[in-house]
N, C-alpha and C positions, 0 to 999 in steps of 0.2 A: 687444228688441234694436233697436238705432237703423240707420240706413236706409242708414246708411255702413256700417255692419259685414256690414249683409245684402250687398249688392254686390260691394262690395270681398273676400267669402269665393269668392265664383264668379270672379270677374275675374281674384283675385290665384292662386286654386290655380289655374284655367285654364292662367293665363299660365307660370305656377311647370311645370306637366306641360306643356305644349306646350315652352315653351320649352329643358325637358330632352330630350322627343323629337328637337325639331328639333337642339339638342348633338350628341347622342350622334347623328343620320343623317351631319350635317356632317361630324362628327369622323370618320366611316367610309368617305364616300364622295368629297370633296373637300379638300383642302389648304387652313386657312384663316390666314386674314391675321393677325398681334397680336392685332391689337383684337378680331378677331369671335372668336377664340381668348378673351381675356381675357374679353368678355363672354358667351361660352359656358359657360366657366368659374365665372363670376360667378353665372349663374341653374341652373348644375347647383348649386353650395352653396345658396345659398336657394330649391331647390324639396327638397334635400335636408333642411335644415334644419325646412322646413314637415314634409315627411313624419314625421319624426323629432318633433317635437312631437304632432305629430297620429297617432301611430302607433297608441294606445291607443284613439281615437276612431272611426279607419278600422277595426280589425279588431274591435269591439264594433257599431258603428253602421251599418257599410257593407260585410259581410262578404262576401265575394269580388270585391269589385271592385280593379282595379287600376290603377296609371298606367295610363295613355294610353287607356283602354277608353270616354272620353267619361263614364262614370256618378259618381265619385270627386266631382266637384265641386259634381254637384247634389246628390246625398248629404249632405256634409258643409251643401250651403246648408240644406236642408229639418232637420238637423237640429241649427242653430246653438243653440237656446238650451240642447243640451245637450253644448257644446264646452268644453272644458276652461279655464283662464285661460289657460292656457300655449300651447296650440294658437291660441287668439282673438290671445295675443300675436305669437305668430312669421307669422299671416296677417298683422297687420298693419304688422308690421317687412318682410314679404317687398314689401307696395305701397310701401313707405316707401323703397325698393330698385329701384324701377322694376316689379318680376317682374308 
């Protein structure tokens, strides 16, 4: 597995779950502006989108872990070369996304 895929699997699920964490605090505890709205928006579907490819991988591979628990991401890195095409895809549409 090449050396962009290893990274970019911690970096982008990272960013993918934190960035829904932080979504879904904002969206509950302060009033937010369009934009951080729209981009809030934007990285809850592409962390959704991740999950959702990767969902066969997480409950076989990484079984009880969850968002936001910190473990999800190393999981999935330690066990990339047995990630699905489809899950390797949607991680790397989600960096291609900013997430």
């Amino acid at each position: 597995m090449n050396s962009f895929l290893k990274l970019f699997t911690v970096a982008a699920l990272g960013a993918c779950i934190a960035n829904t964490a932080l979504a879904a605090d904002t969206a509950q505890t302060a009033p937010a502006s369009s934009a951080s709205a729209a981009s809030a928006a934007s990285a809850k579907a592409v962390a959704k989108d991740v999950l959702e490819a990767c969902k066969a991988e997480v409950q076989s591979l990484c079984p009880g872990m969850t968002v936001g628990d910190g473990k999800l991401g190393p999981c999935l890195k330690t066990n990339l070369p047995k990630l699905s095409a489809s899950c390797k895809s949607a991680l790397k549409e989600a960096k291609g996304k900013g997430a």
